[in-house]
C-alpha positions in Angstrom: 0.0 0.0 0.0 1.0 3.3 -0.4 3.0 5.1 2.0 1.7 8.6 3.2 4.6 11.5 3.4 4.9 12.8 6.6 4.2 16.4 6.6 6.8 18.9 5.5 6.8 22.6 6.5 7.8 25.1 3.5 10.8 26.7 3.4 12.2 29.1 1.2 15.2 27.6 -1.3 18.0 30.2 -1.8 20.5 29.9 -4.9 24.4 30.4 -4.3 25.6 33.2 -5.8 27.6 31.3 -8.5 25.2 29.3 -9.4 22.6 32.3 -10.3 25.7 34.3 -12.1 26.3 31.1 -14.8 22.0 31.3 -15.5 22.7 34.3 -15.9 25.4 34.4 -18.1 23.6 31.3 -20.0 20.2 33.2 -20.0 22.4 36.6 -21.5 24.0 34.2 -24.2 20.6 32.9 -25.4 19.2 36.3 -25.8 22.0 37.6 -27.8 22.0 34.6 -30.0 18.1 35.0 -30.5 18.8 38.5 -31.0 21.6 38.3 -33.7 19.7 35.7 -35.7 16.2 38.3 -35.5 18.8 41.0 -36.4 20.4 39.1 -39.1 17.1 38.1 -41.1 16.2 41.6 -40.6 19.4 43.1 -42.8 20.1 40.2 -44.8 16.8 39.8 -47.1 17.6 38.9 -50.7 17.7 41.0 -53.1 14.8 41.8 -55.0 13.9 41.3 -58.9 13.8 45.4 -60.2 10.2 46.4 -61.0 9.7 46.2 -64.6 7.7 46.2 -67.9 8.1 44.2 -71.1 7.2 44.7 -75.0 7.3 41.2 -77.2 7.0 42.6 -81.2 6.9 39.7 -83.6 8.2 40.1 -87.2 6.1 38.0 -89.3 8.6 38.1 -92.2 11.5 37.0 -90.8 10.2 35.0 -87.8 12.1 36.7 -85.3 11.1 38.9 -82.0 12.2 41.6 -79.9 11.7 42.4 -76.1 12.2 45.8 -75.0 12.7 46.9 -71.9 9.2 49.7 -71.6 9.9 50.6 -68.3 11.6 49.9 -64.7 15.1 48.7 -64.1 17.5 49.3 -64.6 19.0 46.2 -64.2 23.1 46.3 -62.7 25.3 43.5 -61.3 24.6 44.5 -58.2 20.6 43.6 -58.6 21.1 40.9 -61.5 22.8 37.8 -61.8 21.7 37.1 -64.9 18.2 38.2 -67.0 17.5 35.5 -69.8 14.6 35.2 -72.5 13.0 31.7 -72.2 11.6 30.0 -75.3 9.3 27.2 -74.6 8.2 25.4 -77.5 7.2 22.0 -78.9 10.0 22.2 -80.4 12.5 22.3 -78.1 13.6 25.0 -75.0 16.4 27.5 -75.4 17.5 30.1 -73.1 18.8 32.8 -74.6 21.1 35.3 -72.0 20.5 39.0 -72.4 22.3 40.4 -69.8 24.8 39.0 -67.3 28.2 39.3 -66.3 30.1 37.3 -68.7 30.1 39.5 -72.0 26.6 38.5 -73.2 24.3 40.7 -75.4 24.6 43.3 -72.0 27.9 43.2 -69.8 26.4 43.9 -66.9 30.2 44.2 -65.5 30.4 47.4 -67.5 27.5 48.6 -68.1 23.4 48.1 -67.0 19.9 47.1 -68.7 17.6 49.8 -69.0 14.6 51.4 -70.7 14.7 50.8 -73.9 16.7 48.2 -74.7 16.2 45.6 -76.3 17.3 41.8 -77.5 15.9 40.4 -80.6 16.0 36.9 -81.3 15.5 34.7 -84.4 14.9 30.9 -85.6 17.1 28.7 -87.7 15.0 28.9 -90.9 15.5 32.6 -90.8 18.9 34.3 -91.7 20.3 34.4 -88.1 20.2 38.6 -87.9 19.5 38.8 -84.7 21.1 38.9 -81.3 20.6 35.7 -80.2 19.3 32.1 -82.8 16.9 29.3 -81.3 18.3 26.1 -82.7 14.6 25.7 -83.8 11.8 27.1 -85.8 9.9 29.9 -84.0 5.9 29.1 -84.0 2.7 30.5 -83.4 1.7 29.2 -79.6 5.0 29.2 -78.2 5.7 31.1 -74.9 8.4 33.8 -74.4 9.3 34.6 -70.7 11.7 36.9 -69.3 13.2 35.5 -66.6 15.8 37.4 -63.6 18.0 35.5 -61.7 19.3 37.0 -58.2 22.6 37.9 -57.7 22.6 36.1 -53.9 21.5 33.1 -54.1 19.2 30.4 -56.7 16.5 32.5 -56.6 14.6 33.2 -60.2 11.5 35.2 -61.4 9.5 35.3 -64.3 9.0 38.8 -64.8 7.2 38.7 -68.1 5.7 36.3 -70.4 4.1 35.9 -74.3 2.9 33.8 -76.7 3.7 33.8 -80.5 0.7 35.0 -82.4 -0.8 32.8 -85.1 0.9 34.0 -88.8 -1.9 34.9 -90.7 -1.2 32.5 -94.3 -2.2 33.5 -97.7 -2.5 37.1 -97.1 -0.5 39.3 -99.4 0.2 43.3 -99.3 0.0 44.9 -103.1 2.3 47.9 -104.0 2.7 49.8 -107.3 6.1 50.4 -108.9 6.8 52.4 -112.0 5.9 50.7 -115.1 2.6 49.6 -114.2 4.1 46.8 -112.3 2.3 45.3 -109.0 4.6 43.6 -106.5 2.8 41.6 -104.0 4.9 40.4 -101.3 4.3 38.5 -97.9 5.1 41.2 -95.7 5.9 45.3 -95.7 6.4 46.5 -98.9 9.9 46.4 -100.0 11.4 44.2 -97.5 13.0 42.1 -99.9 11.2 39.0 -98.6 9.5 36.2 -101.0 8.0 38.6 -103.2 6.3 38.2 -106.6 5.8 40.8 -109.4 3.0 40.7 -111.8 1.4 42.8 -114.8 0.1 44.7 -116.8 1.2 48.2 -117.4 3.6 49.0 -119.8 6.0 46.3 -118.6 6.2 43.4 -121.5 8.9 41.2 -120.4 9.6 40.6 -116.4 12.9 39.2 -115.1 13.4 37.2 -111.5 14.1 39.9 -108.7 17.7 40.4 -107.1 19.6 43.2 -105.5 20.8 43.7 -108.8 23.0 47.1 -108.6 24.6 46.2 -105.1 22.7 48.7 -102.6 21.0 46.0 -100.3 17.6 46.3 -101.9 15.2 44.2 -104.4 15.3 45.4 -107.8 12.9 44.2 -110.5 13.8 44.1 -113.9 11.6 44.7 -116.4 11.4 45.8 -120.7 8.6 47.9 -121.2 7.0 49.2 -124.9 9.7 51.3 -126.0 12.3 48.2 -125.8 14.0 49.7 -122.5 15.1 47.3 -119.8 14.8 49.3 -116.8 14.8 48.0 -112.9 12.5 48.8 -110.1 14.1 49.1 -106.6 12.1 48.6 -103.5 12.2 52.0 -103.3 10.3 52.5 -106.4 13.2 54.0 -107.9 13.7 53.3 -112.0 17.5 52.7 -113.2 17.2 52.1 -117.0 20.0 49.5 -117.9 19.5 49.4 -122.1 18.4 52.1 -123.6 16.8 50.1 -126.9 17.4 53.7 -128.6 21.4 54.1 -128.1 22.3 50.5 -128.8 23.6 48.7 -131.8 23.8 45.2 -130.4 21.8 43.8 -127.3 17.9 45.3 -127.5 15.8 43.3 -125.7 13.4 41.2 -126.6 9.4 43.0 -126.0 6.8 39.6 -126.3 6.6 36.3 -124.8 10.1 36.0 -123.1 11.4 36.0 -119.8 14.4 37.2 -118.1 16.6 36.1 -115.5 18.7 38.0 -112.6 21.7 36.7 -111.2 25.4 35.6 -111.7 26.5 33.3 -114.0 30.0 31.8 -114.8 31.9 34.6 -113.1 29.9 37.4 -114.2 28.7 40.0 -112.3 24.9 40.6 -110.6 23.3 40.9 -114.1 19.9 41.1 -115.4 20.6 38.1 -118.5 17.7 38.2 -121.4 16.7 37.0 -125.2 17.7 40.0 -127.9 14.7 40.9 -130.2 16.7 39.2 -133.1 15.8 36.1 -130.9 19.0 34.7 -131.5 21.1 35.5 -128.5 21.4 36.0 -124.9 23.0 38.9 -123.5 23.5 39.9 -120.0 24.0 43.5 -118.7 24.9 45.4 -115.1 24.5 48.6 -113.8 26.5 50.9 -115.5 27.5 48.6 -118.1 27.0 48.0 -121.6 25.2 44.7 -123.2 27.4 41.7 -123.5 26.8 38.7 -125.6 26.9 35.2 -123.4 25.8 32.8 -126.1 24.0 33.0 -129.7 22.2 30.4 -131.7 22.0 28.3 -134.2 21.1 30.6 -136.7 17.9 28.4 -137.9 14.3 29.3 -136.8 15.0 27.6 -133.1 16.7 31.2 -131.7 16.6 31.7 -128.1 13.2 33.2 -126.6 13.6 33.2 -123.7 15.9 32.9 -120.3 14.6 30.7 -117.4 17.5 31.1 -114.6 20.9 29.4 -113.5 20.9 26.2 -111.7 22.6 22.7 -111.5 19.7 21.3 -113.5 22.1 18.3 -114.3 23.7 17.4 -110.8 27.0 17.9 -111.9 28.0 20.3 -109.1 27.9 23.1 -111.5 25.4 25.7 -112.3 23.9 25.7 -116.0 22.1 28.6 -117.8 19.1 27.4 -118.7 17.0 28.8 -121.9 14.0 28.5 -123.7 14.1 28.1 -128.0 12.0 30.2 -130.5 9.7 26.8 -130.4 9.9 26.4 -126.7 12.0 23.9 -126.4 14.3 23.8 -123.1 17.8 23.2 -123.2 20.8 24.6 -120.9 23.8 25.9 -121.2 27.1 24.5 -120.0 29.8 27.3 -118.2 31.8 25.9 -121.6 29.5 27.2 -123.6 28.5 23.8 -124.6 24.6 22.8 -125.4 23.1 20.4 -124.6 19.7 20.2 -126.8 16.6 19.9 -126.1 15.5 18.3 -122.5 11.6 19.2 -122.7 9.5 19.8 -126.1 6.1 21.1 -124.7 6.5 24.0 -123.2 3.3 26.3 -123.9 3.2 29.3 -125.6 0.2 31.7 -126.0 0.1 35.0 -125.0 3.4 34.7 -123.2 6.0 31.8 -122.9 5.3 29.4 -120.3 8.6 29.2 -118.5 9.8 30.0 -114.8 13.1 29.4 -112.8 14.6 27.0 -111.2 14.2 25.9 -107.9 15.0 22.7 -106.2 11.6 21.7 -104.4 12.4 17.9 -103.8 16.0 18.8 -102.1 17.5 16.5 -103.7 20.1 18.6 -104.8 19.4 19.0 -108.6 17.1 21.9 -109.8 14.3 21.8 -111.9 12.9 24.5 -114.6 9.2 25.5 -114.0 7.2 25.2 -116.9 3.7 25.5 -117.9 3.0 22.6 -121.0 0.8 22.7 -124.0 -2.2 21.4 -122.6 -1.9 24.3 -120.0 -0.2 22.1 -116.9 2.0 22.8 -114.4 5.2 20.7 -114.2 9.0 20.5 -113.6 11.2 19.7 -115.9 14.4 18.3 -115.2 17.6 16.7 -118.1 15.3 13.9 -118.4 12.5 15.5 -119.1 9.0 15.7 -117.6 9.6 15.4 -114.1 6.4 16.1 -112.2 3.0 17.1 -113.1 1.5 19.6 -110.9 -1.6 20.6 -111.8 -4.1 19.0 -114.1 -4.9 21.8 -116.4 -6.2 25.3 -116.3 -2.4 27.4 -116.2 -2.7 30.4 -118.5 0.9 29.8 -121.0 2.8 32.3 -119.5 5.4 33.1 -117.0 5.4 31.1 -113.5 7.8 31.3 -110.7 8.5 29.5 -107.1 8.2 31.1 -104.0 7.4 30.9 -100.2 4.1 33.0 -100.4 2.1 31.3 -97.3 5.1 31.9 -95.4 5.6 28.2 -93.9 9.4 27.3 -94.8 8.4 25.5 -98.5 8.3 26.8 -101.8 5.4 27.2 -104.0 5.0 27.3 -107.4 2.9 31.0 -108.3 0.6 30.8 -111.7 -1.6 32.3 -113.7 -4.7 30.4 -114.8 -7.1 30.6 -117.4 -8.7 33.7 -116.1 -5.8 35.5 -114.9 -6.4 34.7 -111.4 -3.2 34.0 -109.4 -2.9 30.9 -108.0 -0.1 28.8 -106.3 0.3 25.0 -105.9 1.3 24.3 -101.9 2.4 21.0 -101.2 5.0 20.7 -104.3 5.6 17.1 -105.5 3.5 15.7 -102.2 -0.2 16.5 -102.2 0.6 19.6 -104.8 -2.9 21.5 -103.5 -4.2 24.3 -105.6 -5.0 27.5 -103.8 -5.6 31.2 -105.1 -3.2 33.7 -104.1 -5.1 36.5 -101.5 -3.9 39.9 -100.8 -4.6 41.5 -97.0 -8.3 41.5 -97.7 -8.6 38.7 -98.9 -9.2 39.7 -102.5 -7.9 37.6 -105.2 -4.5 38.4 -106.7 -4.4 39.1 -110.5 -2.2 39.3 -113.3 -1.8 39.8 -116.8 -1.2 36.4 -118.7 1.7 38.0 -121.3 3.9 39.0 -118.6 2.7 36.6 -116.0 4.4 36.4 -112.2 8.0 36.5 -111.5 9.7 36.7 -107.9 
């Protein structure tokens, strides 16, 4: 059983002194180490992201975009370790440094991020202008985030974010240019891009556009009534290159032809075309006089027309390929060698149904656009008909390749029956027709002698 405690009276329990001085001291000890922590978290917060605005632009033409600093920042070495634009797409993730320490787009050793400032950044199907290339193909839907890194520790931020519009396909912007000529082109007017010229006016013969006189924009050549080849720059500025009154040799050919812009065999940039003897080709620069490259046979099968340069045979070497006074095509070895004809039904109507030549297989070997007697489509290669494209309809005149719905590929631009533009998408796979729009949506015409160039 339990025992019962006896009884105890209280009494007060001193401490010794030395006792109570180490609590004390113990006590004192655990105060300053509480307060030195409190004290610590107070002074030693991290730094903070700067407060800051974004702008995302988004050139359609060239697929690449810019973020600009609008407002806040600025952004130092002392605030930043390191601010980077984020691309996520299904295509991959890239990171892409704008500013940081180590010499990137902003040295922010020697220097700071401010208002204003900007990074721009393209793909890899564009031509790697910008600040920074993604090792993939910019799309519609993907997300572009600013991202700041502190300078203490692995703390980040997102301090922005976007997404890549849609890229409105098929739409076109129209612009005049002397001589009656209407350039359509996939983005602003003029910016070089996959552009095509069409007709009427008083241009007769178009040519394939190049920067043909050196200055770093898009010239268009073009003959008009008088027999005068003259070139349009982006500008809308007019250079005339023959003038069919001063010449004795060289006057360009004024119905159903073609011309081609280029260098050929260690020429210069020159505009190279049929004379109106149809029995040679000359080629002629800025500044220059005409020069003959080749001549004919002498018989009734001249030259009519000039379709481009190209290694249409696969030897590693570009040929000059032409079209005969009975549209036949042939080429044109660098040792002025010919080789005879490689295709025999090549249409001719109201213009000559030849284009340039562009390799839409990528196989390596190019192919001549043509448009055939019973009003097809095709490319044409050494051994002849290569591929059909469209079953009928193609007015007999001029077509051309270009990327006009702005999605990596070349198409092949026409002119049908009713001098409606059209392109085939698709080439050599499910080769869809579809009508060339411009920004309204209007349909895109041209006139059937001249036809479309780019």
């Amino acid at each position: 059983m339990w025992a019962r405690t006896p009884l105890r009276r209280h009494r007060e329990r001193g401490i010794s002194p030395v006792i109570g001085v180490v609590i004390l001291v113990a006590i004192t000890v655990l105060l300053v180490a509480i307060g030195g922590v409190f004290f610590l978290n107070l002074t030693d917060n991290p730094t903070p992201a700067p407060e800051s605005s974004f702008e995302f632009e988004y050139d359609e033409d060239t697929n690449e975009v810019t973020v600009t600093v609008e407002a806040g920042g600025p952004f130092t070495d002392t605030n930043t370790d390191q601010l980077v634009v984020v691309v996520d797409s299904g295509n991959g993730n890239r990171r892409a440094v704008w500013a940081d320490s180590g010499g990137s787009v902003v040295d922010l050793t020697s220097g700071k991020l401010s208002s204003g400032q900007s990074i721009t950044i393209d793909d890899d199907a564009g031509s790697d202008t910008g600040d920074k290339t993604l090792s993939f193909e910019l799309e519609a839907g993907d997300e572009i985030s600013v991202v700041w890194l502190s300078p203490d520790d692995d703390t980040t931020a997102r301090l922005a974010s976007d997404t890549v519009p849609s890229l409105e396909e098929d739409a076109v912007a129209p612009f005049d240019q002397p001589g009656g000529i209407t350039t359509v082109d996939d983005g602003a007017a003029g910016d070089g891009g996959a552009s095509v010229g069409v007709g009427p006016g008083s241009a007769e013969v178009l040519g394939n556009t190049g920067d043909i006189d050196g200055d770093g924009r898009t010239e268009l050549p073009y003959v008009d009534s008088s027999g005068n080849l003259q070139v349009n720059d982006s500008s809308g500025q007019t250079e005339t290159l023959v003038d069919a009154s001063s010449v004795s040799q060289g006057d360009p050919e004024t119905t159903n032809s073609l011309m081609a812009t280029g260098t050929w065999n260690g020429s210069d940039t020159a505009v190279f075309y049929a004379d109106d003897s149809r029995n040679a080709i000359y080629r002629v620069s800025p500044g220059g006089s005409p020069t003959e490259v080749t001549s004919g046979d002498g018989s009734s099968n001249g030259i009519q027309s000039v379709l481009g340069f190209g290694d249409i045979d696969g030897d590693g070497t570009d040929e000059l390929v032409f079209a005969d006074d009975s549209q036949n095509v042939q080429y044109l070895d660098p040792d002025g060698t010919k080789s005879g004809n490689i295709f025999t039904s090549t249409g001719n109507n109201n213009g000559i149904g030849n284009g340039p030549l562009p390799d839409p297989d990528g196989d390596g070997t190019d192919e001549a656009v043509v448009v055939t007697g019973s009003n097809e489509v095709a490319l044409v290669d050494t051994g002849g008909l290569d591929a059909t494209l469209t079953s009928g309809g193609a007015a007999k005149s001029p077509a051309t390749a270009a990327d006009v719905d702005d999605d990596g590929s070349l198409e092949i631009v026409f002119v049908d029956a009713s001098e409606t533009v059209k392109y085939v998408d698709d080439v050599s796979g499910s080769n869809t027709e579809k009508p060339l729009e411009d920004e309204d949506g209007n349909a895109v015409t041209a006139d059937d002698e001249t036809g479309v160039v780019s």
